[in-house]
TORPADREN-105551 format. One line per field, with one value per residue (C-alpha): residue number from 1; chain; x, y, z. Coordinates in Angstrom, 1 decimal, decimal comma. Each point is the difference from the previous one (the first is absolute). Layout:
num	NUM; ...
cadena	A; ...
c1	X; ...
c2	Y; ...
c3	Z; ...
This chain:
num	1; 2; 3; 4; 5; 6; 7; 8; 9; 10; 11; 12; 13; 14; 15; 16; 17; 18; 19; 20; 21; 22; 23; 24; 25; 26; 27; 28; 29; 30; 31; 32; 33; 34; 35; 36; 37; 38; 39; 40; 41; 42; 43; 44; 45; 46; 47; 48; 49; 50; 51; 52; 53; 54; 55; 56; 57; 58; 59; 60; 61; 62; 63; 64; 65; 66; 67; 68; 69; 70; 71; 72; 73; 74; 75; 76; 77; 78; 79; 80; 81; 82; 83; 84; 85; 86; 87; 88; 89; 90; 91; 92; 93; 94; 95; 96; 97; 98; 99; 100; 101; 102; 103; 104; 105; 106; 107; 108; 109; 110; 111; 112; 113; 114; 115; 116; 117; 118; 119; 120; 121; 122; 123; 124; 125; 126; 127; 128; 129; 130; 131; 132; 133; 134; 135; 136; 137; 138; 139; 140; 141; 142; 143; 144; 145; 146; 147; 148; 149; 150; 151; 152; 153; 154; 155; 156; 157; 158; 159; 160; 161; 162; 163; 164; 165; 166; 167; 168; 169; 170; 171; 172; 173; 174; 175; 176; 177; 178; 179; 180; 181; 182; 183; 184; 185; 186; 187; 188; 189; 190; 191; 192; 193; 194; 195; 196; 197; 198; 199; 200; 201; 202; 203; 204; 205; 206; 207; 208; 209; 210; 211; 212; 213; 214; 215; 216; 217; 218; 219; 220; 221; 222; 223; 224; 225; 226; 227; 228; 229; 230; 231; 232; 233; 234; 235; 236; 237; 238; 239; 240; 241; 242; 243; 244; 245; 246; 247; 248; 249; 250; 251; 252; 253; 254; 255; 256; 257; 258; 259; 260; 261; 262; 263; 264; 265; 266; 267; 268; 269; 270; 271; 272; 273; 274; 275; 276; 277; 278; 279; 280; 281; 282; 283; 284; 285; 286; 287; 288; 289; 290; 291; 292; 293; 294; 295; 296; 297; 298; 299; 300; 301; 302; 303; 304; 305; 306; 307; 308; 309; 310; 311; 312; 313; 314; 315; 316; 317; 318
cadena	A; A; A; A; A; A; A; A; A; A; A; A; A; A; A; A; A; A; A; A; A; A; A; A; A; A; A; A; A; A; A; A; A; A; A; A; A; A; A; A; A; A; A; A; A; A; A; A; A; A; A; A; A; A; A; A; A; A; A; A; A; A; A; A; A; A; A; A; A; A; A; A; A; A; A; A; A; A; A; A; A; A; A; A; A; A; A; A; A; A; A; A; A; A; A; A; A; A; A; A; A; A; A; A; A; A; A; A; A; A; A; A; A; A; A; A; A; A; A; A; A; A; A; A; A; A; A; A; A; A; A; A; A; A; A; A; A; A; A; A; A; A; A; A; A; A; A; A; A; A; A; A; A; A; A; A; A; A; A; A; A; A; A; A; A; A; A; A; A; A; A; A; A; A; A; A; A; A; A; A; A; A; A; A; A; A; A; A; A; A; A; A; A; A; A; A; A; A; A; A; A; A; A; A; A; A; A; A; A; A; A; A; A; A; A; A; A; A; A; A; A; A; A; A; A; A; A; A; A; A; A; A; A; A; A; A; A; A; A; A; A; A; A; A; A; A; A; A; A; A; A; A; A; A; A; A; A; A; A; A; A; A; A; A; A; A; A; A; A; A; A; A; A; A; A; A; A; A; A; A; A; A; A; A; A; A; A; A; A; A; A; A; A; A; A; A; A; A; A; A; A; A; A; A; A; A; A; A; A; A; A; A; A; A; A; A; A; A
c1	6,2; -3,8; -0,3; 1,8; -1,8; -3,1; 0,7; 1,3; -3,5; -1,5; 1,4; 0,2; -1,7; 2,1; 2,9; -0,9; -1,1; 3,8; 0,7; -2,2; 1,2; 3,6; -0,6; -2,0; 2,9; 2,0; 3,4; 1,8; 4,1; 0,4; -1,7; 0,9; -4,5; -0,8; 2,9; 0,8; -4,2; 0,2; 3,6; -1,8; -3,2; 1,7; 2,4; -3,2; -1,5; 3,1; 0,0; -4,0; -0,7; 3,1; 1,5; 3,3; 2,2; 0,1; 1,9; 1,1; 3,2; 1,5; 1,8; 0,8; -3,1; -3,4; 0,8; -0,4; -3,0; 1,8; -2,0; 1,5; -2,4; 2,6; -1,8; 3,2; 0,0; 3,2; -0,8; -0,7; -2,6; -0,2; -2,0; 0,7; -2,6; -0,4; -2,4; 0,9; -2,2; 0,2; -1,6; -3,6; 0,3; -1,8; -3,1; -1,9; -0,2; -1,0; -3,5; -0,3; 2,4; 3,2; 0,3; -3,4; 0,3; -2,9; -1,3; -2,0; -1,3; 2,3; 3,3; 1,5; 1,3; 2,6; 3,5; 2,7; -2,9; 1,9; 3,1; 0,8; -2,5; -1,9; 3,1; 1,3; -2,9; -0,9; 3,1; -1,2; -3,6; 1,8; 1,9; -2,7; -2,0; 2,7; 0,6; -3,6; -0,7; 3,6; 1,2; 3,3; 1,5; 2,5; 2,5; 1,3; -1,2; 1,5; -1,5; 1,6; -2,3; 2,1; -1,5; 2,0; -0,5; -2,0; 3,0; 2,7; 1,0; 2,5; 0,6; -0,7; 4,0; 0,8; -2,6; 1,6; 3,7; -1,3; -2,6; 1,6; -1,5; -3,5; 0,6; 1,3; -2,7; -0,1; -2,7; -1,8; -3,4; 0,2; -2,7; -2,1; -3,2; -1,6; -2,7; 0,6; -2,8; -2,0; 0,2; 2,8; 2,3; 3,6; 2,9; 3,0; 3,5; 2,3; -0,4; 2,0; 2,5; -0,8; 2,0; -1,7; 2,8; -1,5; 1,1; 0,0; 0,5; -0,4; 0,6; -0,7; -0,4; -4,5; -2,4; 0,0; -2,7; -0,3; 1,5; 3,4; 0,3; 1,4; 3,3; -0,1; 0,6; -3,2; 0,9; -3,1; 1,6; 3,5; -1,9; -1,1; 2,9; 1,5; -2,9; -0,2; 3,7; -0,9; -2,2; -1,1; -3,0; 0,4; 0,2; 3,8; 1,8; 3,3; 1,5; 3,0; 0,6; -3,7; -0,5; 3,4; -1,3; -3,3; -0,5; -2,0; -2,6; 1,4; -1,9; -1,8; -1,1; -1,3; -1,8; -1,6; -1,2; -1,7; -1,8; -1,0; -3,2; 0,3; -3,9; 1,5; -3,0; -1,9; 3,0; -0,6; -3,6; 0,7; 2,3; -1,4; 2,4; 0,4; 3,2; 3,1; 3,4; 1,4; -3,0; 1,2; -2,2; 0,4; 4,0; 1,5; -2,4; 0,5; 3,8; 0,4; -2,7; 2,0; 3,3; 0,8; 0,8; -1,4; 0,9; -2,9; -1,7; -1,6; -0,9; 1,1; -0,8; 0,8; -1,6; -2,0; -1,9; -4,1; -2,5; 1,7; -0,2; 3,6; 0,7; 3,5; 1,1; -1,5; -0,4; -1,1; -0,3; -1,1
c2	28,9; 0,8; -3,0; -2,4; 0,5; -0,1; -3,2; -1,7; 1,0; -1,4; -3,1; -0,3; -3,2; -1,7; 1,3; -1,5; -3,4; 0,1; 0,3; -2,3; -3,0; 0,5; 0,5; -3,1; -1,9; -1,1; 1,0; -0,1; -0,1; -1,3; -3,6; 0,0; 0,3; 0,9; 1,7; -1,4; 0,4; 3,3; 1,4; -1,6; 2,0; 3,1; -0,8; -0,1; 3,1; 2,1; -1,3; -0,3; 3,5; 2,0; -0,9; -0,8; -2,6; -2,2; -2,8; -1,7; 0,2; -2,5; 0,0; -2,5; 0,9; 0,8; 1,9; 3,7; 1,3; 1,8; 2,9; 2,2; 2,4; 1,6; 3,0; 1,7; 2,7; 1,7; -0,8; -3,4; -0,5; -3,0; -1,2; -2,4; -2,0; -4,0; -2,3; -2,0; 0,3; -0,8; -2,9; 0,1; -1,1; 0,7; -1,1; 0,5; 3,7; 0,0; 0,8; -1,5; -2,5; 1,8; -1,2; 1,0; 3,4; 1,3; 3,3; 1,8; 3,7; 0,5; -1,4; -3,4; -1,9; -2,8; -1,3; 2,4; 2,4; 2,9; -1,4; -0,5; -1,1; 3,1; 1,9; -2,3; -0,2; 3,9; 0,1; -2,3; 2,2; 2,9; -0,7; -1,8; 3,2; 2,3; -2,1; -0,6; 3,8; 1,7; -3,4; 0,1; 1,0; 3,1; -2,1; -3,7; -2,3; -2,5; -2,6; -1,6; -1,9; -2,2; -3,3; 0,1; 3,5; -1,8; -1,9; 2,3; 0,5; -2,6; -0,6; 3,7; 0,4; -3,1; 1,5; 3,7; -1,7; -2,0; 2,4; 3,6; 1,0; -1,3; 2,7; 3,5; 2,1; 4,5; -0,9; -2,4; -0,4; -2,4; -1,5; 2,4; 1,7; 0,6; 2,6; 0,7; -0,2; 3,5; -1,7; 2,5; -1,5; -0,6; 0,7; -1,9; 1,3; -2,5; -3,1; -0,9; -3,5; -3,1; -2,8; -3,0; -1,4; -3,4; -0,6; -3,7; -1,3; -3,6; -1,6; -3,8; -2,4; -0,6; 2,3; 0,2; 0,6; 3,3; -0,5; -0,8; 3,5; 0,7; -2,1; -0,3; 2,9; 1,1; 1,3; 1,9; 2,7; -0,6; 1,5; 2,4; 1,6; 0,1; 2,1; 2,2; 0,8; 1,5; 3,4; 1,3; 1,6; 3,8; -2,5; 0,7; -2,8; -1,4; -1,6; 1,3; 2,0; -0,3; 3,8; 0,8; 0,1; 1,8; 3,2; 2,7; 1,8; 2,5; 3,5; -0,9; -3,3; 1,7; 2,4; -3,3; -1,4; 3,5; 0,0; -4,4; 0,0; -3,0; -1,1; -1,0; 0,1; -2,3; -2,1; -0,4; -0,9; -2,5; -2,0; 0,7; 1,5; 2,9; 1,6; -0,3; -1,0; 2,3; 2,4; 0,7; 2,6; 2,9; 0,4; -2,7; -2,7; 0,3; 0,2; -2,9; -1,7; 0,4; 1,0; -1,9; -4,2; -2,5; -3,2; -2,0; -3,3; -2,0; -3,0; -1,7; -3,9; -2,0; -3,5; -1,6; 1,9; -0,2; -0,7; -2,7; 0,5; -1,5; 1,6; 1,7; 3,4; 0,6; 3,4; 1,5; 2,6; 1,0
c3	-33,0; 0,4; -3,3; 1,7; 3,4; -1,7; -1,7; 3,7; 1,3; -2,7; 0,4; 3,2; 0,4; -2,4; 2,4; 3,0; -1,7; -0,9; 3,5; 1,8; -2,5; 1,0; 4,1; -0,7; -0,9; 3,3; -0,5; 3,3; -0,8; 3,9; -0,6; -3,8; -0,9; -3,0; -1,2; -3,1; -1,1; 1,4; -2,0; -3,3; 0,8; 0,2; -3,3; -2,2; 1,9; -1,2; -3,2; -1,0; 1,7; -0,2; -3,4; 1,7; -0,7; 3,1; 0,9; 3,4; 1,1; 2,6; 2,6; 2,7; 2,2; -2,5; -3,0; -0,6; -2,0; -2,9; -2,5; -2,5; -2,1; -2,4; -1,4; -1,6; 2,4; 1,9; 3,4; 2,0; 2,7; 2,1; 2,4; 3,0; 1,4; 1,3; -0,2; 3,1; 3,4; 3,4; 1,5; 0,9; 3,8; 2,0; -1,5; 2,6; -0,2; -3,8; -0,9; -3,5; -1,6; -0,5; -3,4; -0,9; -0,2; 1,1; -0,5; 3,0; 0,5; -3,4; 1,2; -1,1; 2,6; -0,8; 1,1; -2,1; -1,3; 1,5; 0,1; -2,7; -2,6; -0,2; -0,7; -2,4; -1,8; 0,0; -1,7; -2,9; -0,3; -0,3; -3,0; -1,2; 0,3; -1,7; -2,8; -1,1; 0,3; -1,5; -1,5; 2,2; 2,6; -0,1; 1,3; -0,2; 3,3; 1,6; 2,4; 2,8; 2,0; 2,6; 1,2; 3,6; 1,7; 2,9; 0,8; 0,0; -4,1; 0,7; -3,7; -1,2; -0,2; -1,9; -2,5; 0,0; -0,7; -2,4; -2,0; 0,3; -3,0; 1,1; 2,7; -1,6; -0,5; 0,8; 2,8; 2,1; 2,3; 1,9; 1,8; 1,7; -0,2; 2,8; 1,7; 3,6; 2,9; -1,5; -2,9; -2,1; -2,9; 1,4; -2,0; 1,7; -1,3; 2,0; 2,4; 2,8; -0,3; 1,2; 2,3; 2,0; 2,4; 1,8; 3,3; 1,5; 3,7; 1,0; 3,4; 0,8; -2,1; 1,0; 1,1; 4,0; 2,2; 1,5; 3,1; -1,4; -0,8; 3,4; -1,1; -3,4; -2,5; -1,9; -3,6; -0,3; 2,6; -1,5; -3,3; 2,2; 1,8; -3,6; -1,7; 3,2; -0,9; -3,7; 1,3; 2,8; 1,3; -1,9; -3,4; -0,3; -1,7; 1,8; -2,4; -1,0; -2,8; -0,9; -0,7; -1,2; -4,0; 0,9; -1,6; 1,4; -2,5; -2,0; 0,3; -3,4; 1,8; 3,0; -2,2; -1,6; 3,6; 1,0; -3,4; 0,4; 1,4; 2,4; 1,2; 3,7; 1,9; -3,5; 0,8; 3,5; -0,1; -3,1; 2,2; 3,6; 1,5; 2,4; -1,2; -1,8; 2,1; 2,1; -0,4; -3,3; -2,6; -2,5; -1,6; 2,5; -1,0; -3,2; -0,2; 1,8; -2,2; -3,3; 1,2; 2,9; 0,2; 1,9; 1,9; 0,8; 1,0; -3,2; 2,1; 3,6; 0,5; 2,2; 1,6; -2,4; -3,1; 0,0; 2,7; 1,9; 4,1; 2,0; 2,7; -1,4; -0,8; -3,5; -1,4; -3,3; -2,2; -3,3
């Protein structure tokens, strides 16, 4: 490989002009921005740079990014990635245009650059690499870039059931590629599922002032009393049946965690924090890391969203 990483260094400013002109394109799935632009841009990247025939497949949300590079070998390779990302908010806090993608003290900083632009797209410079130093790849690719991973993959099935073959393949990456906080290379071999459950109270039919709280019911502590009822203070869940399909490790998984160098105290000082929960370090931190769920808070509102003052119970988090 010492050719191909050669060849990536050498073009390495080509590489990252691929990149800033996609994280300059707005292409935020949650407000329907850019998206069609941005699914376009990333067609003619797969076909102009890869050699892959590319086309878009839809589906009832924004269509799926589709690449096959058929190179007549035995196995398939496929790589997941989406081209979706989240919304910019809060502005405020940005110090360049989020859409500008602006490189300081050699990092680019944009909305999606991380996730998950800069993994899609090292994807694409990688094969371009390969092929234009051993002509093709040792094994046939396959793209799927998603245009909906920010909000939930919601029509990622319908395009599964309706595209099997799009999917079969011996192997897939899918999005990652990260470095954690002393800046190693992280290989990631499984994630952990996904479900958002939105929980709604409403009381009368206006906002009330303040002091009607001591006769009329306040949803904000209704919400309340019904997250306090999901985990208590040592982090164990209490809903039922929560951890009745949770494996432990297996001894060759344990082996795995002693041998993952896990940066804690690089972590700490890159968030500000003190401490893990519960005092956790060493083995135990990182089995419940990868091995253990969770049930958390995304977001609480409650009043009215923004900066306006009334003197009711509001209460927010992000």
């Amino acid at each position: 490989m010492k050719e191909v990483y050669q060849y990536i260094d050498d073009h390495r400013e080509e590489y990252i002009e691929w990149l800033r002109d996609l994280c300059k394109q707005p292409s935020v799935a949650a407000q329907n921005r850019g998206m069609e632009t941005t699914a376009t841009m990333v067609e003619d990247y797969l076909r102009k740079k890869t050699g892959a025939v590319s086309e878009q497949l839809e589906t009832s949300g924004f269509p799926v990014v589709f690449g096959e590079l058929d190179t007549g070998a035995e196995k398939t390779l496929s790589f997941y990635n989406h081209y979706d990302v989240q919304p910019e908010d809060p502005i405020e806090l940005w110090e360049s245009d989020p859409f500008s993608a602006d490189i300081r003290d050699g990092k680019m900083y944009a909305r999606g650059v991380a996730d998950n632009k800069g993994n899609l797209m090292a994807r694409i410079c990688a094969v371009h690499a390969y092929t234009n130093v051993y002509g093709k790849p040792p094994v046939n690719v396959k793209f799927i870039f998603e245009g909906e991973e920010e909000i939930g993959s919601v029509h990622l099935e319908e395009f599964a059931d309706r595209y099997p073959d799009k999917l079969a393949s011996d192997g897939c990456i899918w999005e990652f590629g990260y470095k954690n906080p002393n800046g190693q290379l992280q290989v990631s071999l499984g994630v952990k599922g996904m479900l958002y459950v939105e929980l709604e109270a409403t009381g009368a039919n206006t906002d009330l002032h303040s002091a009607n709280a001591a006769v009329i019911e306040n949803p904000a502590w209704q919400l309340i009393w019904a997250l306090n009822t999901l985990k208590n203070e040592q982090e164990e869940i209490l809903i039922d049946g929560f951890y009745d399909r949770v494996h432990a490790p297996t001894p060759i998984e344990k082996k795995i965690l002693e041998d993952m160098n896990y940066e804690e105290n690089a972590t700490l000082s890159a968030l500000d924090l003190d401490g893990f929960l519960l005092g956790l370090s060493g083995m135990s931190l990182k089995e419940k890391l990868l091995f253990q769920p969770t049930c958390t808070i995304c977001g609480i509102e409650s009043g009215i969203p923004g900066k306006a003052q009334k003197r009711f119970f509001r209460l927010k988090q992000k």
